[in-house]
C-alpha positions, 0 to 999 in steps of 0.5 A, spaced: 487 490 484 492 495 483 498 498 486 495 504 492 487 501 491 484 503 498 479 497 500 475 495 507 476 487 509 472 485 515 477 480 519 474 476 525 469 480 525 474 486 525 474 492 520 481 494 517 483 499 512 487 495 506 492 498 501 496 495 496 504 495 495 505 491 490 502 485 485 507 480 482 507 473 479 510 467 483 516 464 479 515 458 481 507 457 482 506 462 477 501 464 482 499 472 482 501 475 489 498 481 492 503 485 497 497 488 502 499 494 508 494 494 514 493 501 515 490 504 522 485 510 520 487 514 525 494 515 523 492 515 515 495 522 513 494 525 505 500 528 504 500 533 497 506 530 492 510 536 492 511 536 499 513 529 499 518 531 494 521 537 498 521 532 504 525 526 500 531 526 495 529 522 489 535 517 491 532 516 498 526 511 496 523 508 490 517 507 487 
């Protein structure tokens, strides 16, 4: 997996949009962790990257 794969989980029976955030090792279990968002499909928008950075100063956020 890797940092903005998209995938489909069935949860209860329950068909939900996934995307991982991020991925890191456990310092203590040295278990990999996956960072995971639920995402509404309904509210998915794709947003081309140069209009994204016309919205955002670099020191606004961080990838």
């Amino acid at each position: 997996m890797d940092k903005g794969d998209l995938f489909t989980v069935y949860l209860d029976g329950v068909q939900m949009m996934v995307c991982v955030v991020g991925v890191y090792r456990e310092d203590l279990s040295g278990e990999d962790v996956v960072v995971l968002a639920v995402i509404d499909k309904d509210n998915l928008i794709h947003v081309p990257l140069a209009e994204l950075n016309s919205a955002f100063t670099t020191t606004k956020y961080v990838n």
